[in-house]
Every structure is written in structure tokens, then in C-alpha cells.
N, C-alpha and C positions, 0 to 999 in steps of 0.2 A: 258567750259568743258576741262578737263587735257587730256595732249596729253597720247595716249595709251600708254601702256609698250608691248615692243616688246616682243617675244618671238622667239626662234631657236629651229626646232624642228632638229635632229640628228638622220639618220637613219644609218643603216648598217647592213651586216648579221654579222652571232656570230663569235666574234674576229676581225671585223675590224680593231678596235680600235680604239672606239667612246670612251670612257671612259678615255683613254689615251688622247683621242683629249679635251674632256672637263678639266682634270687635267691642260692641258697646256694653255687653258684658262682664267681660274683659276686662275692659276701663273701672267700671266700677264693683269690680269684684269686692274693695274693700279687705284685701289681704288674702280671702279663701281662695286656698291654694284648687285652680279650676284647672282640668288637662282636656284638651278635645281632640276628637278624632273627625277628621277631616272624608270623606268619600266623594272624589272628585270624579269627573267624567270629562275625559279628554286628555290629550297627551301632553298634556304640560299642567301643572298643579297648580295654578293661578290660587284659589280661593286659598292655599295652603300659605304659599308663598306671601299671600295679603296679609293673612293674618300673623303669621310666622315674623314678616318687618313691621310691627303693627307700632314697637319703641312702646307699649305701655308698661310700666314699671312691675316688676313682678311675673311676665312672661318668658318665658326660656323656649329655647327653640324645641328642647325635649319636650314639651307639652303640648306644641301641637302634633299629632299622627297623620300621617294621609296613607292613605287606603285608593291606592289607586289601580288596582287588576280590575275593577270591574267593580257593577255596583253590588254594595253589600248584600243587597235582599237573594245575592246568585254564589257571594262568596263568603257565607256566614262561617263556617269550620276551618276554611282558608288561612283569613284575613283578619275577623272581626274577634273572634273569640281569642287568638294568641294576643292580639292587642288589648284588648281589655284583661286577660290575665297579667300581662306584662305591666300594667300601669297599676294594677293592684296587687302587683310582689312589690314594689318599688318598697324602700327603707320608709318614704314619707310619701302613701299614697295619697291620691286627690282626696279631696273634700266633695268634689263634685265634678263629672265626666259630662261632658256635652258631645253631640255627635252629631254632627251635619251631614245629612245622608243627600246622595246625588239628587237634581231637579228629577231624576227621571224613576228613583227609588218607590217598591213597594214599603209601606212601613212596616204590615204584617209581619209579614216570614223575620223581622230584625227582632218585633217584640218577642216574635217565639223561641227566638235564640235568647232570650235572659229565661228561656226554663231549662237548660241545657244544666247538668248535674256540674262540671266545671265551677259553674260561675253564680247558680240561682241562690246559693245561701250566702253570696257577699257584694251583690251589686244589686237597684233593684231599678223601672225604671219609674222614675218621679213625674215623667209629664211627656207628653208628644205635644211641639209645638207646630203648628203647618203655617206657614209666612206666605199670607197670598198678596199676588201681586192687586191690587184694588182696582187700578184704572186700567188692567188688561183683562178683568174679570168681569169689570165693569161694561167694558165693550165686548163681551160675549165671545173674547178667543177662546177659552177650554170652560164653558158654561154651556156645554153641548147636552141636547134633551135627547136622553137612551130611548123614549118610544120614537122620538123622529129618524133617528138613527138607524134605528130596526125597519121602520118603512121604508127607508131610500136604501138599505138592504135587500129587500124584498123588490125594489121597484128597478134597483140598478145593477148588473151583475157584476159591474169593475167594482162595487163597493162591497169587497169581502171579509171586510173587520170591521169591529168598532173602533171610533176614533181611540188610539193609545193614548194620547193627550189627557183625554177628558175621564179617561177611568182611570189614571195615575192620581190626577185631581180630585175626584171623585173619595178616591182612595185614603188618601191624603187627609181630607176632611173627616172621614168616620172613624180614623184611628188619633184622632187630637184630641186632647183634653183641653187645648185652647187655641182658637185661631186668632193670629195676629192680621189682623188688616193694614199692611203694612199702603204706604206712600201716603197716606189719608191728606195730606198737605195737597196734592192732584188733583181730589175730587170734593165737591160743594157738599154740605151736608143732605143733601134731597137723596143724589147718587151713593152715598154712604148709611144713611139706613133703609135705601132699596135693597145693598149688599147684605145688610144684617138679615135682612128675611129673608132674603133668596139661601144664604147660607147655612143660615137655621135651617129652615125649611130642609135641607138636603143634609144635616145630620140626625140618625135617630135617637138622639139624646140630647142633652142638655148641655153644652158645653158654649166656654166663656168667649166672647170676641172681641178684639182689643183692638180698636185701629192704633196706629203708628205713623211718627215721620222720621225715614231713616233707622228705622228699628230703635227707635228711640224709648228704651222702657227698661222701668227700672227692676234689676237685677231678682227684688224681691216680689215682682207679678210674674216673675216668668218661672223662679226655682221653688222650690218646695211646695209641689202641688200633692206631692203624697199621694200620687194616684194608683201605683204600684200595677200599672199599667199588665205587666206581664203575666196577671193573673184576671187580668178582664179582656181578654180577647172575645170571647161572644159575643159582646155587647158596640165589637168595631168590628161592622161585616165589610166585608174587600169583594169586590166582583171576581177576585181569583179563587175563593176561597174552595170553590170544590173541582177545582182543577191543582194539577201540579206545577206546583208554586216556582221551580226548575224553570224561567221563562228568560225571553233571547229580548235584546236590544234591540235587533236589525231595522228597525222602524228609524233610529239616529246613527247618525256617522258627526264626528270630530275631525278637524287636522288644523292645523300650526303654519300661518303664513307669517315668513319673517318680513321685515319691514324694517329695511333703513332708518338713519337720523333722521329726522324731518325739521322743516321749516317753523312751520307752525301751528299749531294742534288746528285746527279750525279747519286745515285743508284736507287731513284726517279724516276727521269726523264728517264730513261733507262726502267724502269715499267710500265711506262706510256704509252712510246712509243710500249710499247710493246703490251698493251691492248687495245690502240688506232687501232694498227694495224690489231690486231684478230678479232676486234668485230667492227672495220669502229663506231670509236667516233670522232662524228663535235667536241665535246668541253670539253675539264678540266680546271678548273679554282681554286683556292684555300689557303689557307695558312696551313702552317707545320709550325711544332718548331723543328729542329737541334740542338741537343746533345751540350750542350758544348757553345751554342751561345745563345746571351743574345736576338737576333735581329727576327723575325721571315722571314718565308721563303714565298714569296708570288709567285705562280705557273702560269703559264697558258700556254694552249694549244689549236693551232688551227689546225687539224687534225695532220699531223706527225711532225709540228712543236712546239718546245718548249722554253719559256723564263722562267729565275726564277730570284729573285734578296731579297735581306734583306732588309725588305722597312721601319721597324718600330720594337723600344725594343718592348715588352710583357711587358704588365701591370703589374706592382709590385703586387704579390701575386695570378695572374691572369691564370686558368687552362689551360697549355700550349696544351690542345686538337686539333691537327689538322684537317682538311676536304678538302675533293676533291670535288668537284660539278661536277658531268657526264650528259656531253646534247648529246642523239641522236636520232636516229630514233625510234619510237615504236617496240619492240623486244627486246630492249638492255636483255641480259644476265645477271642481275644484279649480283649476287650471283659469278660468274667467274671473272667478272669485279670489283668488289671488294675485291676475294683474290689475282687477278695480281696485282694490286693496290698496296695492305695491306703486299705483298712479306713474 
């Protein structure tokens, strides 16, 4: 029997920059032939689309998959398992499967799909990466303490859950075999081995932590961890774990504000920020076309921060239509938040 093809599954909350982290993989794959499966959340596949026009030599559009009904931890028999069979009937299957699963993904219920009789004697998985964001972790957005939690439960009656945020994160953390600290370029080293302990601290094992800038890391820290993940689930406890795993989004909504030519990225971004900040948006993500440039504008945003850069021409003849993708909380305003946007 042929030795399995690994796979990496890649987690992180939205904007890590998991996607960034698989591009630079990517790059320097050094020939092995690598397929990944994309799990986007939202009604336009951006992260798919980034990596799909990425121009590095040796990628085909058949290699990346996107998986977008929903996230995979809700539609593993669906979605994830016909794809992963299909990428391993191929005549010259991968070398190595990587899988970007949504910012908002349990990791569990995914590792327990490589025991699925299908698929468990030809794929196995090699490592769960969680890509945290450093200088959002840093300042204590989803670094939320479960006993304080539990008391302003008990002390407030509009607070009838725990934060979804934070036990995603939570989550996320105890099924890794290695975390990547990714932006480290953001933060001084004082606030970057306060992260090391505080993260240690909050896995029950021993696993590696890697800062990064730009997901910048080389190809061989991140693949062959040989951890065979799929067979050590005990040892990554999940706050879901004795409940049924069958669980709803409702806590996020997505939608797609289109957006004209524009002037000049700068007035953008200045819009963004601004509606980010009225209406507390986790995430913008997007491509524009800018007046006068041949190049398009590609966005993104992770609360009040903003990158943009010209990543690719515009297809010859091809409708220069822009789009913003908006992920936040259930409530978003859409209607205000798309004429701050749309300026």
C-alpha cells in the first residue's frame, strides 16, 4: 500500500493571514506538486480568487478548491470529503493537500473526518497550523478569560452565551501542533514573549510557536510535522466536545458591497475606516479598479487596520466591477455600511 499524502490543515481567526501564509508556500514549494482546499465564508471567494491569480509558476487553477456552502466543520460529508477524494483519484495526485479552513471553523469535527473509512488509509493529517493574529491578540480582542465570562453570565441576563469569538480561538489553539505568530514585525519583543506565555499557558501540551512577518516561513517548518493528527484527538480538547458538534453560524453575517472606479486608494481606505469604526466590522476584504490604472486594487481589512497593494492587470476586455466583502457580527447595518463604503 502507497504511503499516505499528507495533509496541513491551517487555521486562524479572520485576517490572520492564513492565505498570505499558503501564497508563500506556494512560492517556494520547490516543485512539489501542492493542491489546497480553500473554505471561505462569505459570498464572494476572495481568499480563493487571491490565491487562484497568485502567477507563481507551477500553480493551476485546478489546484486550488473552494468550498464555499458553508463552513467545513458543518459540511464534512457534503463538501470536504468528495473533494479530497477527487484530488486523490487524480492520474498525478498531490504531494501535499493544505486546507484553509474559515476564520470562524471548528478544527475538531475536520480532524475527525480523516477517520472516515473513505479516505483514512490514503490521506493522513501532518499538522494543524493556527495563524494568530499577534497585535489583535495582543490587545486582548479574543483573549477573553472563561471564568470572567461565566460571572457577567451570572451577573447580566442579556449575557446568554459565551463569547463565539473567544472559544473559536480557544479552539483553534488546542488542536495545533504549531502556532504561528504571525505580524511579529507589529510588535516589540517585550509584547511578543508576553504572547509566548500567555499561549503556552492556554494549550495543554507542548506545541511549537513561531512568530512571522507576513507568513513568511519556510515551507519546511510548516510541512512534515508527522503528527498524524487524526489519531490524537484526546489530547486537543474543544469546548464543543460534549455537545453536538451540528452547530449554526448566526452569531456572523457576510454581504458584498459593490464599489465603483475610484480616484484614489487612500480615499478608500479612509471609508473603510471609517465604517469599520461606526459599525465594529471584524473584516473588509476586496478588489477595486482605480481610474487611470491598468493594475487592480486588492483590499483588506482587519478591524481598524488596512493593507492595499496592485496585485494583477484586469483581464483584457474584462468588467472592471469592484466588491468589498463585509464580515461581522449579526446586526451589521447593511444599507449605511454600504453608502460609507460607496462615498
Amino acid at each position: 500500500m502507497s504511503a499516505k499524502v499528507p495533509a496541513t490543515i491551517v487555521t486562524g481567526f479572520l485576517g490572520a493571514g492564513k492565505t498570505t501564509l499558503l501564497r508563500h508556500v506556494l512560492a517556494n514549494a520547490g516543485g512539489r506538486r501542492i493542491a489546497i482546499i480553500v473554505n471561505e465564508f462569505g459570498a464572494l471567494g476572495i481568499d480563493g480568487e487571491t490565491l487562484r491569480s497568485c502567477g507563481i509558476e507551477g500553480c493551476e487553477d485546478d489546484d486550488i478548491i473552494e468550498l464555499a456552502n458553508g463552513c467545513l466543520c458543518c459540511t464534512v460529508a457534503d463538501d470536504f470529503l468528495p473533494a479530497i477524494e477527487a484530488l486523490l483519484d487524480r492520474a498525478r495526485p498531490p504531494e501535499h493537500i493544505l486546507i484553509e479552513t474559515s476564520g470562524l471553523a471548528l478544527p475538531k469535527p475536520l480532524l475527525k473526518a480523516f477517520g472516515w473509512p473513505s479516505i483514512r488509509s490514503r490521506v493522513t493529517v501532518d499538522g494543524v497550523i493556527a495563524v494568530v493574529d499577534g497585535p489583535a491578540v495582543a490587545a486582548g480582542r479574543f483573549a477573553d478569560d472563561p471564568e470572567a465570562v461565566a460571572r457577567q453570565r451570572a451577573e447580566d441576563a442579556s449575557a446568554d452565551h459565551d463569547n463565539p469569538l473567544a472559544e473559536v480561538y480557544e479552539d483553534q489553539l488546542q488542536s495545533a501542533d504549531m502556532v504561528v505568530l504571525n505580524k511579529a514585525d507589529l510588535m516589540d519583543d517585550a509584547t511578543i514573549a508576553r504572547l509566548r506565555a500567555e499561549i503556552g499557558a492556554a494549550i495543554n501540551r507542548s506545541v511549537k510557536l513561531v512568530p512571522a512577518r507576513e507568513g513568511r516561513l519556510d515551507p519546511a517548518v510548516l510541512l512534515g510535522l508527522a503528527a498524524a493528527a487524526e489519531d490524537d484527538l484526546a489530547s486537543r480538547p474543544s469546548h464543543h466536545d460534549a455537545e453536538d458538534l451540528a452547530h449554526e453560524h448566526d452569531d456572523f453575517e457576510s454581504f458584498v458591497v459593490p464599489v465603483a472606479e475610484i480616484d484614489a486608494p487612500e480615499a478608500l481606505i479612509e471609508r473603510l475606516a471609517a465604517a469599520t469604526a461606526a459599525h465594529d466590522i471584524l473584516r473588509t476584504k476586496g478588489f477595486v479598479a482605480v481610474r487611470g490604472k491598468p493594475m487592480r486594487l486588492a483590499v483588506q481589512g482587519v478591524g481598524g487596520r488596512f493593507r492595499h497593494q496592485f496585485d494583477q492587470p484586469w483581464a483584457a476586455g474584462a468588467d472592471r466591477a469592484g466588491h468589498i466583502v463585509v464580515i461581522g457580527q449579526t446586526g451589521l447595518d447593511r444599507a449605511a455600511i454600504a453608502a460609507a463604503i460607496a462615498g
